[in-house]
C-alpha positions in Angstrom: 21.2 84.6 -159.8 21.5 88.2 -160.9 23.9 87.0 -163.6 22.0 83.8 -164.8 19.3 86.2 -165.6 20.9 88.5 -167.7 22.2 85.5 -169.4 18.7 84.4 -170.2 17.7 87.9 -170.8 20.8 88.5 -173.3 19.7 85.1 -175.0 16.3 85.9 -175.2 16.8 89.0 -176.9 19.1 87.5 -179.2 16.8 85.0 -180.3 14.4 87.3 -181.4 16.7 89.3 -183.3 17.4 85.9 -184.9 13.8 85.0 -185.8 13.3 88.8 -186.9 16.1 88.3 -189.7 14.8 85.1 -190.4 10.9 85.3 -190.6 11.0 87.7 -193.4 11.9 85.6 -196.5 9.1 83.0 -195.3 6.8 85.5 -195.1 7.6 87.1 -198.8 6.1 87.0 -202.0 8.4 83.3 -202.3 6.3 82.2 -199.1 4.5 79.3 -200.7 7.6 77.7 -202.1 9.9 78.3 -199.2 7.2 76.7 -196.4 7.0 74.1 -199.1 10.6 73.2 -199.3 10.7 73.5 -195.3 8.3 70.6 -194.9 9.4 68.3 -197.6 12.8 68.8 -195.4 11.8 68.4 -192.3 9.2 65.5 -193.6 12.5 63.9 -195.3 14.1 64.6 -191.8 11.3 62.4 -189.9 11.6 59.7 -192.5 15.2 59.4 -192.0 14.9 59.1 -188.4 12.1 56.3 -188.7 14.8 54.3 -191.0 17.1 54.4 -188.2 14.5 52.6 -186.2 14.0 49.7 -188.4 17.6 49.8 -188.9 17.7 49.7 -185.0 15.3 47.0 -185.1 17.4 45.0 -188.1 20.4 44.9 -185.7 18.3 42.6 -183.2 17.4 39.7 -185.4 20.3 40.0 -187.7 22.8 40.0 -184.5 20.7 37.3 -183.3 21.1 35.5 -186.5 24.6 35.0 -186.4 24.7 34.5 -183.1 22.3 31.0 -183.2 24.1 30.2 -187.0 20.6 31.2 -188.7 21.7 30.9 -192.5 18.0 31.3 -193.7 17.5 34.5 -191.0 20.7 35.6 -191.6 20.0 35.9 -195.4 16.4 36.7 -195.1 17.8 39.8 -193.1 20.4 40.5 -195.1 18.1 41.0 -197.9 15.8 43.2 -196.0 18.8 45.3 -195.1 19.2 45.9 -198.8 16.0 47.8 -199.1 16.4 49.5 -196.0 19.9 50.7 -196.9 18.2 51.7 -200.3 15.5 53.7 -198.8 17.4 55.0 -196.5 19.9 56.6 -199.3 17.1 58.0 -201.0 15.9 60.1 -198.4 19.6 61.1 -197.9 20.2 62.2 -201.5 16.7 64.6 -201.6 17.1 65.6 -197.8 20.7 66.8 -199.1 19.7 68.4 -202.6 16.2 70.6 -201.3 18.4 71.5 -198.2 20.5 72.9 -200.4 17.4 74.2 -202.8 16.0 75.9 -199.4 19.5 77.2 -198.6 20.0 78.9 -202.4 16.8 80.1 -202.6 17.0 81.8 -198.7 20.8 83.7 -199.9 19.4 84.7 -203.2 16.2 86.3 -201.4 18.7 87.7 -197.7 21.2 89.0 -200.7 18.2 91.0 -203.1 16.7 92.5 -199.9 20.2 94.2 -198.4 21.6 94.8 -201.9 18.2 97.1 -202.4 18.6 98.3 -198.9 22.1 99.1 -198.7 21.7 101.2 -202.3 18.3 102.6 -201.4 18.3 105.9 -200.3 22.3 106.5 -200.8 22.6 104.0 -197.8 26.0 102.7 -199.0 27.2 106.1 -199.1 26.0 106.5 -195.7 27.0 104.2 -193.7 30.9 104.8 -195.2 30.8 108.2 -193.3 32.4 107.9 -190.1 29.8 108.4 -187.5 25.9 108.8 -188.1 26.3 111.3 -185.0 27.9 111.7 -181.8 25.2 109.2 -180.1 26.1 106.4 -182.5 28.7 104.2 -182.8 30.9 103.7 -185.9 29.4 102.1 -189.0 29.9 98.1 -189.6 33.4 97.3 -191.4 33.0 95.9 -194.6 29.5 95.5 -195.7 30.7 94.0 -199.0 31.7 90.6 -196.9 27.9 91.0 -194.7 26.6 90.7 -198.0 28.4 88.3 -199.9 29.7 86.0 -197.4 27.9 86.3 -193.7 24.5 85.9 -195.9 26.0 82.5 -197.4 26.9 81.2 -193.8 23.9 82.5 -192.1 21.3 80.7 -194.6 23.5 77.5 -194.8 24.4 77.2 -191.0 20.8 78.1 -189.3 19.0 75.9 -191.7 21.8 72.9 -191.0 21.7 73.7 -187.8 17.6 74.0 -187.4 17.4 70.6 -188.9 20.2 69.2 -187.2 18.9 70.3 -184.0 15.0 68.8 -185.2 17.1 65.4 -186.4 18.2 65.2 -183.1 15.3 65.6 -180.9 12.8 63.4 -183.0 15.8 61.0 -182.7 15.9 61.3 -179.1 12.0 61.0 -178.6 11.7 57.6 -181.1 15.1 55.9 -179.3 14.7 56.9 -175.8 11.8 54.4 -175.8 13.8 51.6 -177.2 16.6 52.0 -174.9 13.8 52.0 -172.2 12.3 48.8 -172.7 15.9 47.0 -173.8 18.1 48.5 -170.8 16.4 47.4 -168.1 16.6 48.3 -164.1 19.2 48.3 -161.8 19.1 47.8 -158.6 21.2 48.6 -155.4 21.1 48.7 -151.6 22.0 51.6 -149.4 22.1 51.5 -145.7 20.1 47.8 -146.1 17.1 49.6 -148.2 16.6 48.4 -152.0 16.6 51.1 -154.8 15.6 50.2 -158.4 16.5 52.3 -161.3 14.4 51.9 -164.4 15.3 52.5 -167.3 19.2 52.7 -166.6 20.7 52.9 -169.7 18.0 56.1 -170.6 19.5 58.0 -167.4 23.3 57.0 -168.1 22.7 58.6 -171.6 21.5 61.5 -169.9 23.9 61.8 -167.5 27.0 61.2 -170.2 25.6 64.2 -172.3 24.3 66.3 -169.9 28.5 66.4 -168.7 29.8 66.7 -172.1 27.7 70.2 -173.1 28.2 71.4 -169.8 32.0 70.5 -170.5 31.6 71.7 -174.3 30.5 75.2 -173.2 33.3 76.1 -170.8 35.8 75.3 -173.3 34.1 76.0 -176.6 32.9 79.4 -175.6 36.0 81.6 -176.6 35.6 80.6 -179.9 32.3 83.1 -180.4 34.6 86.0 -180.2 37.4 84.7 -181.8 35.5 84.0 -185.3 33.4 87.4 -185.2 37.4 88.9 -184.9 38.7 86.7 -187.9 35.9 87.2 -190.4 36.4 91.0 -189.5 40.7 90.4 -189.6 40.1 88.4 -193.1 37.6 91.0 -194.6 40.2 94.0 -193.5 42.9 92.2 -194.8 41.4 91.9 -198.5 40.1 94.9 -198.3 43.5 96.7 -198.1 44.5 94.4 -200.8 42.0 95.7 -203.5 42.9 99.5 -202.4 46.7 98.5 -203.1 45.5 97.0 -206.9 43.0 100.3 -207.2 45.1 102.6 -206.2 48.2 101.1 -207.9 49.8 103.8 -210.2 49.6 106.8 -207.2 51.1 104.4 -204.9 54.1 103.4 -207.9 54.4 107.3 -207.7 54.8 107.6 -203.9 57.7 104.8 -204.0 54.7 103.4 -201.4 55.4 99.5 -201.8 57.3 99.7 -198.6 54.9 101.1 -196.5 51.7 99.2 -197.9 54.1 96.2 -197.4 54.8 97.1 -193.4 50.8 97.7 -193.3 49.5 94.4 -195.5 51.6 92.7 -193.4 50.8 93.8 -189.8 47.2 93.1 -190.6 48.3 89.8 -191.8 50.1 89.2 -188.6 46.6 90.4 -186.7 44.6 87.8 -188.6 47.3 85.2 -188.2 47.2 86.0 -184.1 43.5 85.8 -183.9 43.8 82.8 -186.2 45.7 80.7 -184.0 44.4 81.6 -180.7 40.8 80.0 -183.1 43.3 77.2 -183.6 44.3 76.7 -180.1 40.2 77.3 -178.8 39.6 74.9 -181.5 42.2 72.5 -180.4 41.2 72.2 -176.8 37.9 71.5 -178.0 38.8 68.5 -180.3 40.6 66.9 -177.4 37.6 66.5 -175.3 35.4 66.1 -178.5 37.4 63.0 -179.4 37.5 61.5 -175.8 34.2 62.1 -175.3 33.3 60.7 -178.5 35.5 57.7 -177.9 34.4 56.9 -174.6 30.8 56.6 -175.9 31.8 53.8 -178.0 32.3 51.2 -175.7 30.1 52.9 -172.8 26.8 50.8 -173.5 28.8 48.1 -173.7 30.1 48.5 -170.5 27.3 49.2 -168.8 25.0 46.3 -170.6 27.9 44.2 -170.4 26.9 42.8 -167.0 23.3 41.3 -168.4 24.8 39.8 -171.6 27.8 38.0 -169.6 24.5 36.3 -167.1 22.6 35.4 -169.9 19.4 37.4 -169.2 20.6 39.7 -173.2 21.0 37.8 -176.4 24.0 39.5 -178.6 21.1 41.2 -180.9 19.8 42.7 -178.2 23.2 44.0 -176.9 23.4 45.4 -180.3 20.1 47.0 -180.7 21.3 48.4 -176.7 24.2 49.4 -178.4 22.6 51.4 -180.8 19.9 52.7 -179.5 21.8 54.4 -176.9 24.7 55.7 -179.1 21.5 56.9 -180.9 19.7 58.4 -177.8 23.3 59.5 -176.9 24.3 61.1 -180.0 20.9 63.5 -179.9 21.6 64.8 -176.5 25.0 65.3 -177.6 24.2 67.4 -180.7 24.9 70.7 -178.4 28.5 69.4 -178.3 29.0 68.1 -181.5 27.8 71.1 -183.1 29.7 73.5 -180.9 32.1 74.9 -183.3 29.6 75.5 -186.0 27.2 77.3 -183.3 30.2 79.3 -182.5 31.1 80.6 -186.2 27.0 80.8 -186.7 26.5 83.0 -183.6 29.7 85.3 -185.0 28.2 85.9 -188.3 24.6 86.4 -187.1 26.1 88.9 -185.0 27.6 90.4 -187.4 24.2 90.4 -189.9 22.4 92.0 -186.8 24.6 94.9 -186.3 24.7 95.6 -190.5 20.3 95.4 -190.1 20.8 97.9 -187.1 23.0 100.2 -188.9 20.1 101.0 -191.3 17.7 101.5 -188.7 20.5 103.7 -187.5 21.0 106.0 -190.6 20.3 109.7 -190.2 18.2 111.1 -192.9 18.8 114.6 -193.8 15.4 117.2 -192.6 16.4 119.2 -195.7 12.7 119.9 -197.0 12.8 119.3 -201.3 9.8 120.6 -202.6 9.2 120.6 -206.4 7.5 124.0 -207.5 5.1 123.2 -210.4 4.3 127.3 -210.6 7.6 127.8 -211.8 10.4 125.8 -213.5 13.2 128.3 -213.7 14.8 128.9 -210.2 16.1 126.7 -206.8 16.0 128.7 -203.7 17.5 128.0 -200.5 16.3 128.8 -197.2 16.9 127.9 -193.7 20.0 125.4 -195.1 21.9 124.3 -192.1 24.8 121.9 -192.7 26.1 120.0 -190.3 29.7 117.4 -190.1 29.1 114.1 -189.1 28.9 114.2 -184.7 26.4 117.5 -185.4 29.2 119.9 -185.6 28.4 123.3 -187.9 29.4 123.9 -190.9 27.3 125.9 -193.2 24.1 128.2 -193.0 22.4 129.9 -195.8 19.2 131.6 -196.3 17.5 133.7 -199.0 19.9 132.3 -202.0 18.6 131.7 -205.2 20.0 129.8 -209.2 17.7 130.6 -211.8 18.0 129.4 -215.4 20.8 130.9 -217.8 22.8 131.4 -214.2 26.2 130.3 -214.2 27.6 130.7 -210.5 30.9 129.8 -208.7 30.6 128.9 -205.1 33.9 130.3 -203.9 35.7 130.1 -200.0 38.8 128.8 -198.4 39.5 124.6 -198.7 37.8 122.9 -196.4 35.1 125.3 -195.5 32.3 122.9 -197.2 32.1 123.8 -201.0 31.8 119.5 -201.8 29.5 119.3 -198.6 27.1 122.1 -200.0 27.0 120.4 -202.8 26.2 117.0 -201.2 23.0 118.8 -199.4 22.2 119.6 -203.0 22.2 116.8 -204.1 20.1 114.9 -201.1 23.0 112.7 -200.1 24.2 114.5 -197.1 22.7 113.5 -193.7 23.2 116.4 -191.7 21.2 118.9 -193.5 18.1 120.8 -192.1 16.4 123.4 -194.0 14.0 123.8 -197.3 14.9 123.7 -200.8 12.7 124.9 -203.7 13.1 123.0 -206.9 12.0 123.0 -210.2 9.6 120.2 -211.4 12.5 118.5 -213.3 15.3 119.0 -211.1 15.5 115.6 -210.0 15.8 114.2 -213.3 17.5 116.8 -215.4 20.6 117.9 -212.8 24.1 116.4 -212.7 27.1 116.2 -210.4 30.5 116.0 -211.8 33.1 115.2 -209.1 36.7 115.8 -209.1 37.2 112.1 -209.0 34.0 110.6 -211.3 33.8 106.8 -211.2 34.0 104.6 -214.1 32.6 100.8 -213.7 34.4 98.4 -215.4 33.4 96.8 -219.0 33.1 98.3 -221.9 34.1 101.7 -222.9 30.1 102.6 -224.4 28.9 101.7 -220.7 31.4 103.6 -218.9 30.4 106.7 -220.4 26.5 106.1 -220.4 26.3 105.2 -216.6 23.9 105.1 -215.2 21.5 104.9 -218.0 21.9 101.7 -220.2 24.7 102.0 -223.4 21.8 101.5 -225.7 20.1 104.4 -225.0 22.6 106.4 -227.5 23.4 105.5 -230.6 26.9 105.0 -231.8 27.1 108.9 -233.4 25.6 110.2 -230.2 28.6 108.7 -228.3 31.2 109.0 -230.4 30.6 113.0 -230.9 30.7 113.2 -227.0 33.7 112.0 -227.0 34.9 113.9 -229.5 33.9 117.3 -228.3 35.5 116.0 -224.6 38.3 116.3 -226.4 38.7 112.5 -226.6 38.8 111.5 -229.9 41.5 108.6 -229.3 38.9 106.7 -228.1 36.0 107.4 -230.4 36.4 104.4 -232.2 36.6 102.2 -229.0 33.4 101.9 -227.8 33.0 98.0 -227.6 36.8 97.7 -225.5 36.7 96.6 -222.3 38.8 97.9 -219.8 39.2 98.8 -216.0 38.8 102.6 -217.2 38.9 104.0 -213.4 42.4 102.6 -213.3 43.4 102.4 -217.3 43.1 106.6 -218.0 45.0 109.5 -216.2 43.3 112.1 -214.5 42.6 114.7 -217.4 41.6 111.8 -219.3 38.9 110.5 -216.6 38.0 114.5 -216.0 36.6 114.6 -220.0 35.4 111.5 -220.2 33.0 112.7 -217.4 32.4 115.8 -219.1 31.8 114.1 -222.3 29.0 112.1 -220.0 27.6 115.0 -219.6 27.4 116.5 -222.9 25.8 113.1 -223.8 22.9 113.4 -221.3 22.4 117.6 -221.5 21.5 118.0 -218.4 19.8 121.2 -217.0 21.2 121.6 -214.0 25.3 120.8 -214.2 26.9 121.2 -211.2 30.7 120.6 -211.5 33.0 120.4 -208.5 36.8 120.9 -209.4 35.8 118.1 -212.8 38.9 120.0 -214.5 41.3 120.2 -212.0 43.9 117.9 -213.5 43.3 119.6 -217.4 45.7 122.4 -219.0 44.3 125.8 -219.5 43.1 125.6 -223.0 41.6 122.4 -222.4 39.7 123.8 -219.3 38.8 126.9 -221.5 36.6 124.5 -224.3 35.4 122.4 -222.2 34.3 125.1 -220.0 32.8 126.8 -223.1 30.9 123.6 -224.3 29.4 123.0 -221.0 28.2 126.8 -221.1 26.6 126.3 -224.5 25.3 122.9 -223.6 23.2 124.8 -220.2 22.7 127.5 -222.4 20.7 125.5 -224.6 19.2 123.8 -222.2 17.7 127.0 -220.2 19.7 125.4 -217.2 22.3 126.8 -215.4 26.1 125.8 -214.4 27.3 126.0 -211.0 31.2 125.4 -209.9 33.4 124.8 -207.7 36.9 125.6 -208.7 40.3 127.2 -207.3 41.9 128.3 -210.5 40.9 132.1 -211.2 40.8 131.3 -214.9 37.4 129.8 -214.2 35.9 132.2 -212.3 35.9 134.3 -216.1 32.7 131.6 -217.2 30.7 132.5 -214.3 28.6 135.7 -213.5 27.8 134.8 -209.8 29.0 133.7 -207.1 28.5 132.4 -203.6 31.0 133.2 -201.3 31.8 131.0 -198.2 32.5 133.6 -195.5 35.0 132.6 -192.4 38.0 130.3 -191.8 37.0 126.4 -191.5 37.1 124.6 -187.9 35.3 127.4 -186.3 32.7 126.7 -183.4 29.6 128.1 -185.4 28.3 127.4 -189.3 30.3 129.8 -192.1 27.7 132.3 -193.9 27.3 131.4 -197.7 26.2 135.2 -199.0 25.5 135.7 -203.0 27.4 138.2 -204.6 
């Protein structure tokens, strides 16, 4: 009892989680036409279902027909069946094409509302942090195949299976009165007493699918688990794949082919595991799938074979018995015909609900950022506490201050928190607590220039205006940038498209981020190890440049950097006091 219930309970709660992910997109701004397309569906739906009746009814006197040798009924029927059959197709053909109408327009709305979820708020960058905190568990893997492919299936599969499951029970509720008034009673004596079952043929239908999805469920069931582990398996699997191709040249260097060999293929090996123990599941399914399906074949006739053989049934009416109860049949059995598609559905919903709970789920930093309009010369810091993912302590800081013309190196030991500090900066880390004073144009006058920038793929004049669109400069404004980067191989290839992330070296990729910047003169430049992978003279004007370019901009420069020949452009400094992995947050004092 105590089970059953938390079965029901476990249900229940999944069917709401189901109608919360679904309700949404038919209560948007697309309401109108999505209701619309539901009812001319489910409208299409209930006029299919009343063909199948005359269709039903067509079987009597054409069967009838050929029984007797009723040339002018046969043809008059046979001509009526070639309006029926026309009708019938098209309510198939539109059923099919604004199922799929509904279907495209449901992805395309599911697929704009997480895209602007996941990069709302630096979500993406979120949720690809190990843990939100030590009460959580572990983000969803790959929310690139959520997105792109569990959307697809979810839209498809609950609207088939909504109208497949509708199909079947108006079905069911215009047959089982047929196969009422066509199959009769039986009758039998127990112990010398009479017993009369109407409706015989109704009950047997019952009884027959009532076993099967019993039947269906006990062996069907593994399969739920089994296709939430192989979307997962397939989605690592190709994920590793694309880090191979990104990260191609580094792992050329390593001589790494044999070891992302060994790992492809044991992750292969896992999906191929999971894949045929789905195959196996599967496989035990189909067998009682097809004898159940066969078995219902010749079952009406079996049962109705008794009246026709006395007389009382003409062979019409056998035939309109026969299908009206493989009809009546065929909609209780939808649970086990539909089994292995509920399974996959039920996987991938389960999947879309855990990626919708992750956001609920996200941490949001308590770092106050509060835009002084008195003054637009100075950030101060106070209060900052910094945090690793699980809550651990990193950082503290209070009383620290960058005003304009500064140009400050944040020194300390690797892996006491420099890139972190800078994250809370920048409002992207999580685990921050304190307030931070800003000046009214911070927000859209500061940049970050990490040690690895990235580059999206396309033409050379996008890459180096990202974010903001490539015609927002003008040929000469990004041609110079380059130039003064200390690119000037690829001034004259601003229209070339290219994989840049992949196509330039490190120094290469370091300057074209620093000729990004000296494109968009920002105020606030904060650069963290951006020259790491440049020789010293390089460093030197490029250092320079982005001085004068700070300069002019009464902004400041701050750095992160290990070399000591940088520490000569900066007249500040933060220092990072303490050795990393200690039990309490490392002191960040200005000196």
């Amino acid at each position: 009892m105590t089970e059953s219930l938390s079965k029901f309970l476990n249900f229940r709660r999944f069917a709401g989680k189901v109608v919360r992910l679904a309700a949404p997109y038919f209560n948007s701004e697309e309401k109108w036409k999505a209701r619309a397309l539901l009812c001319a569906i489910v409208a299409l739906n209930l006029a299919g279902v009343y063909m199948l009746v005359l269709l039903n009814e067509w079987n009597r006197g054409f069967y009838d027909a050929l029984q007797n040798k009723d040339a002018p009924v046969f043809w008059r029927e046979l001509g009526r069946f070639s309006y029926l059959a026309f009708a019938f197709i098209v309510i198939a053909v539109y059923r099919f094409y604004l199922t799929q109408l509904l279907q495209m327009r449901w992805r395309n709305w599911m697929t704009t509302h997480y895209l602007d979820r996941w990069l709302a708020n630096k979500a993406f960058y979120q949720l690809e942090l190990a843990r939100f905190s030590q009460h959580t568990d572990a983000p969803p893997d790959n929310p690139d195949q959520r997105i792109a492919e569990d959307l697809n299936m979810f839209t498809s599969d609950t609207v088939g299976l909504t109208m497949g499951l509708m199909n079947a029970v108006v079905t069911l509720v215009s047959f089982v009165g047929i196969l009422w008034g066509l199959s009769g009673s039986f009758s039998f004596d127990v112990n010398g007493s009479a017993y009369v079952i109407p409706g015989f043929m109704v009950w047997m239908a019952v009884a027959y699918a009532l076993a099967g999805s019993v039947l269906t469920h006990y062996i069907g069931r593994p399969q739920i688990d089994l296709n939430f582990k192989q979307q997962r398996f397939e989605a690592d699997f190709r994920h590793h794949l694309v880090r191979v191709r990104e990260y191609s040249e580094s792992i050329a260097l390593d001589r790494g082919e044999t070891v992302e060999r060994t790992q492809l293929g044991g992750r292969f090996t896992t999906l191929l595991g999971n894949y045929l123990n789905l195959i196996r599941a599967q496989k035990r399914l189909i067998w009682f799938n097809n004898f159940y399906g066969q078995a219902a074949v010749v079952f009406p006739f079996i049962v109705a074979a008794p009246r026709f053989f006395s007389g009382a049934i003409q062979l019409g009416e056998l035939m309109q018995i026969s299908s009206a109860f493989g009809r009546v049949q065929d909609s209780l059995s939808w649970f086990v015909d539909s089994y292995s598609r509920l399974a996959a559905w039920r996987a991938t919903t389960d999947r879309i609900i855990s990626f919708e709970e992750s956001f609920q789920a996200l941490q949001q930093a308590d770092l106050t950022r509060t835009p002084d309009t008195t003054q637009n010369d100075r950030i101060r810091v106070d209060d900052l506490q910094i945090a690793l993912p699980g809550n651990l302590p990193l950082l503290s800081a209070s009383g620290l201050t960058l005003s304009s013309g500064d140009t400050l190196l944040v020194k300390g030991p690797s892996g006491s928190g420099k890139s972190t500090l800078f994250r809370a900066l920048a409002g992207i880390w999580p685990w921050a607590r304190g307030r931070l004073q800003l000046p009214a144009d911070f927000e859209q006058r500061v940049m970050f220039l990490p040690q690895k920038p990235y580059f999206p793929n396309g033409a050379l004049r996008t890459a180096l205006a990202y974010p903001a669109a490539p015609e927002r400069y003008s040929d000469a404004e990004l041609t110079q940038a380059l130039r003064d980067a200390l690119l000037p191989q690829l001034a004259e290839q601003l229209d070339r498209e290219d994989t840049w992330g992949q196509k330039l070296s490190g120094g290469e990729q370091q300057r074209l981020a620093i000729a990004r910047a000296l494109l968009k003169q920002p105020r606030w430049l904060f650069v963290d190890e951006a020259t790491s992978a440049l020789d010293a003279a390089a460093e030197r004007t490029l250092y320079e440049r982005l001085q004068a370019l700070v300069k002019a901009q009464n902004g400041a420069l701050v750095s992160i950097a290990h070399r000591p020949e940088v520490a000569a452009f900066h007249e500040h400094q933060w220092r990072i006091d303490g050795e990393p992995g200690a039990s309490k947050s490392l002191q960040i004092r200005a000196t």
